[in-house]
N, C-alpha and C positions, 0 to 999 in steps of 0.2 A: 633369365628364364626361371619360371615355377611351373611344377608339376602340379594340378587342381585335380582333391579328392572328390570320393561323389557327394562325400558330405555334407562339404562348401557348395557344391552345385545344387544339392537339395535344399538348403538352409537359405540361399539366397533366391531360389524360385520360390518358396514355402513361407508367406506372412507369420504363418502359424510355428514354424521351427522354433525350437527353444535358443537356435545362434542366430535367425534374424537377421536383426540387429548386430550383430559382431559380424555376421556376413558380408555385412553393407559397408563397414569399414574397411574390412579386407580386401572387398572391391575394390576400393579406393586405393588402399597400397600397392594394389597390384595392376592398376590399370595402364601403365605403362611396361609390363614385363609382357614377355612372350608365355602364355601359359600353354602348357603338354595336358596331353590326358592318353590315357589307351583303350583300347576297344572295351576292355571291363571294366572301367569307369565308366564310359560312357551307358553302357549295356545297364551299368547299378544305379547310375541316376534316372534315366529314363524309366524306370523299370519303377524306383522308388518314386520319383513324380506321378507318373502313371498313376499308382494306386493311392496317391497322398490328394491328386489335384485333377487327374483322368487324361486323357487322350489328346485334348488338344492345348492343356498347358504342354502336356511332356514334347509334344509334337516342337513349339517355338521355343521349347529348351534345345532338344534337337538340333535342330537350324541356328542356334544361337552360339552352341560350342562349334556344329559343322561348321559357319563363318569367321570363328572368332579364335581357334585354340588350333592347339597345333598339334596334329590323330599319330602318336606314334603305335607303326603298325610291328605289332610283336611277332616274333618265329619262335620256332622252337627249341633252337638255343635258350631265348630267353627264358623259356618256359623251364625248361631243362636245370638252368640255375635256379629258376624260383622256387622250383622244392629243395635245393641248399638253403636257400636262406628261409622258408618252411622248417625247415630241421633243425637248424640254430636255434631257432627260436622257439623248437619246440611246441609249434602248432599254435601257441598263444598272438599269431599274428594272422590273418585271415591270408588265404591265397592271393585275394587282391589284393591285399598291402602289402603281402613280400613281392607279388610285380611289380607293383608301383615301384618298392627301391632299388627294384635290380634295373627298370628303367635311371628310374633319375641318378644309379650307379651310372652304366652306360651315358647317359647324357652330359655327364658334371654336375646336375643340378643338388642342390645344396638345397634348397627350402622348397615345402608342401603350404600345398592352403587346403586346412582339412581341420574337421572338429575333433579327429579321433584320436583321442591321448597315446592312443597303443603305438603312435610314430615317436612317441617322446623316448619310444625304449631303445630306437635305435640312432647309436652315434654317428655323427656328422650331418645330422636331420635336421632343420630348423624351422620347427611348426612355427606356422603365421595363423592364429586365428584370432587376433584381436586386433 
């Protein structure tokens, strides 16, 4: 199992992304794993497609993670913890990124497919972007 950032999800709908290419490999690594995402991933890729590629890329992005990954759906426990690890980290990690690891805490999941370095700050994390 991998948690998928929006980043990866932007970079490999997006010819034009500066990871592309490193996307497309990723793909490949992980095409056999169960990939997670959460409501605010999904909400930051769509959002970033939208205005990178417009309405009806972001639409068969959409449909593409709705068929294909696996929508963990957050409460407010979660949320609850995600401003601890907000504080730890002293703001220097976006609110979506400390959900993201208080998910893939909760799940066991061990590796991100994401371009964003700011996950390399946290232990037991193991970005996949190449």
């Amino acid at each position: 199992m991998i948690f998928v950032d929006s980043s990866f999800i932007t970079a490999i709908a997006n010819k034009n992304d500066q990871w592309h290419k490193d996307s497309l490999k990723v793909a490949r690594k992980i095409a056999n794993k169960d990939k997670v995402v959460s409501n605010l991933i999904i909400s930051e890729s769509i959002t970033n497609i939208g205005n990178l590629l417009g309405g009806k890329i972001a639409k068969e992005v959409y449909y593409n993670i709705k068929d294909n990954y696996i929508l963990f759906e957050e409460s407010r426990p979660i949320y609850d913890n995600t401003i601890h690890t907000l504080l730890k980290y002293d703001g220097t990690l976006s609110y979506v990124d400390c959900l993201s690891i208080e998910i893939m805490r909760k799940l066991k999941i061990v590796e991100i497919a994401s371009f964003d370095s700011d996950f390399d700050k946290v232990k037991g994390i193991i970005r996949i972007f190449d």
